[in-house]
N, C-alpha and C positions, 0 to 999 in steps of 0.2 A: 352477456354470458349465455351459452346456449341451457333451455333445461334440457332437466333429464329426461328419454326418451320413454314413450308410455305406449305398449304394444296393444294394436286391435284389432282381435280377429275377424273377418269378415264373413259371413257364412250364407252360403247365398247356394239353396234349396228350393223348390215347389211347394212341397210337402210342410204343411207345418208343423207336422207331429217331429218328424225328423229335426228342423229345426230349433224346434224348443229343448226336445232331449240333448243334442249334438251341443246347445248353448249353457246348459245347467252343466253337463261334463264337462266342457271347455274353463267354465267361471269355477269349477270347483280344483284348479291349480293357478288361478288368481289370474286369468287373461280375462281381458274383458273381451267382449262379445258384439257385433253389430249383426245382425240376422237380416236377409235380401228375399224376398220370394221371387220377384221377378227378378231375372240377369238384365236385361236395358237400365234398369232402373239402378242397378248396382255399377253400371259400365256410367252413367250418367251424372251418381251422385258419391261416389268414394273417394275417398283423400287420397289422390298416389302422390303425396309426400310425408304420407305416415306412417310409420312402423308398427311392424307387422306382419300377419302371414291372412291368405285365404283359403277357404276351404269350398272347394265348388264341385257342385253335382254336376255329371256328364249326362246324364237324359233328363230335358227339362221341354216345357212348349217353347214355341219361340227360338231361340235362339239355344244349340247345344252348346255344354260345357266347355267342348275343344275349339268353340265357335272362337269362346268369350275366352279361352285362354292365349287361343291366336290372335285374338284383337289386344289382350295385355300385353302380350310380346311386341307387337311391333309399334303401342305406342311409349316403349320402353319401360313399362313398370317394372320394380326390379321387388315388390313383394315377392317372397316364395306362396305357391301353388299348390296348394294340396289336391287330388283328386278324387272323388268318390264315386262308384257305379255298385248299380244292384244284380248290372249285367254285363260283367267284363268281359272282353275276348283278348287274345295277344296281341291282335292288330292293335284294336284300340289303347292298349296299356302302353304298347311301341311308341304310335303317333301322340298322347300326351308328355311320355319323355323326352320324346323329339322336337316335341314343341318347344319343351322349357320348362315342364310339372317339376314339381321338389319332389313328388312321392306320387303313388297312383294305390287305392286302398278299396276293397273291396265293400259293400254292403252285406250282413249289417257287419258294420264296422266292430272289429277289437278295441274298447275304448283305452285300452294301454297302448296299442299300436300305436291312435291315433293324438294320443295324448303325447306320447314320446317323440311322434316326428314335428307335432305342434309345436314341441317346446324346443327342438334341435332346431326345426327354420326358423323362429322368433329370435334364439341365441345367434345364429350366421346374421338375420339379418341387421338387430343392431347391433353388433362388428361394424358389421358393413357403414352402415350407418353412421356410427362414431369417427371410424378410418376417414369417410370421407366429410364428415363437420373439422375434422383435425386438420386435414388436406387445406380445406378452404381456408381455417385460418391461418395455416403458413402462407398457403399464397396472399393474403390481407397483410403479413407483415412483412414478409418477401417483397410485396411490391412498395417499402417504405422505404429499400434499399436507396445510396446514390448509385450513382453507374461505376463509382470507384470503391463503393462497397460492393459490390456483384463481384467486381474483381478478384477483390482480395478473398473475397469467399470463396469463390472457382481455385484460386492459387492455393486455398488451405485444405480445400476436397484435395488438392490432388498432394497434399501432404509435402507441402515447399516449406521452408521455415521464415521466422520473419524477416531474417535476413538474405534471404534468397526472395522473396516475396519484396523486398524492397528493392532491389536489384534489378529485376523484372519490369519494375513500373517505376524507377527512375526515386524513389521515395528515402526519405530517411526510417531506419527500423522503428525510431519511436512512432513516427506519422502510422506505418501498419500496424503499432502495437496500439494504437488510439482505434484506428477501423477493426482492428478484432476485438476489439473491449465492444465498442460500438454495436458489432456484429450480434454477438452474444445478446445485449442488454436488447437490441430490436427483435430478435427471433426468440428472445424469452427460451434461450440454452443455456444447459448449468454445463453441457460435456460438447467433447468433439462429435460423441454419437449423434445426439442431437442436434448439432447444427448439420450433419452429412443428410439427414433425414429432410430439414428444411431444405437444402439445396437437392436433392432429389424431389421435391415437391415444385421446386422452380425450374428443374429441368422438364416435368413433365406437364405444366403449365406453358413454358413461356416456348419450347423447343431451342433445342442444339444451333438454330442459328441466332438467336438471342443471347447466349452464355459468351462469354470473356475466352 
């Protein structure tokens, strides 16, 4: 059973003063907090298969904020971004939305702004998160399917009845009424909605030239 998912904020500043405040206001709506001074060191050592959001300063030594948020993007981390500068211009606010940033926030920061878009990206992201643990376990039981269970599956998405459905595949109705009992008890469906849900999860797994 998967547990339940525990969000960490990342916060990855120069500045420690900044940091420690930015991590006392973050922990006082119960997220916990990981604080970075150096960005390598946070590109080096951070979980990206954790849930969560980050909050990264755009002028820092070394390596800038838009550096390390185009290095997130392209090695697919799918945390949201928060931005922070004490020295914004339009360009710059553009080119981190264009990157991929969730938000772009000015210094010093409104701590309701930044608490409010914290807790909006944390909320999208496990969604996101759960959507896709849920995904993987249909495909885990999707692929428990026979090839004549796939079938009859296909034949109920498209809303044939069981005797039409036995018609089809040469079967007697009991035999299809045995593989939709079957169907149901393997994909752990109580409804039709449900099992259209697992079968859209094996279309978008297995592709259209795999399907019955």
């Amino acid at each position: 059973m998967n547990q339940p998912l525990s969000p960490l904020i990342h916060l990855i500043d120069d500045d420690r003063a900044v940091r420690e405040g930015l991590a006392l206001l973050i922990g006082t709506v119960g997220l916990r907090v990981q604080d970075w001074a150096d960005p390598q060191a946070f590109m080096d050592g951070f979980d990206r298969t954790g849930v969560g959001a980050i909050v990264l300063d755009v002028r820092m030594p070394g390596i800038s904020g838009l550096t390390v948020l185009d290095r997130l993007m392209a090695q697919g981390v799918d945390q949201p971004v928060i931005m922070l500068t004490g020295h914004g211009t339009v360009e710059m606010c553009r080119r981190a939305f264009k990157s991929g940033a969730a938000e772009f926030l000015e210094k010093p920061v409104d701590d309701e702004q930044l608490l409010e878009a914290l807790q909006h990206a944390v909320r999208q992201h496990v969604r996101t998160r759960e959507r896709s643990q849920a995904d993987q376990s249909a495909r885990e039981r999707v692929a428990q399917l026979s090839e004549r269970e796939r079938e009859v599956l296909g034949f109920i998405v498209e809303g044939l009845t069981n005797k039409e459905i036995a018609r089809a595949l040469d079967l007697s109705p009991r035999t299809v009424e045995t593989h939709r009992a079957n169907l149901f008890a393997k994909l752990d469906c109580e409804s039709l909605a449900q099992l259209i849900r697992r079968y859209a999860v094996l279309v978008d797994g297995a592709g259209s030239r795999d399907l019955p």
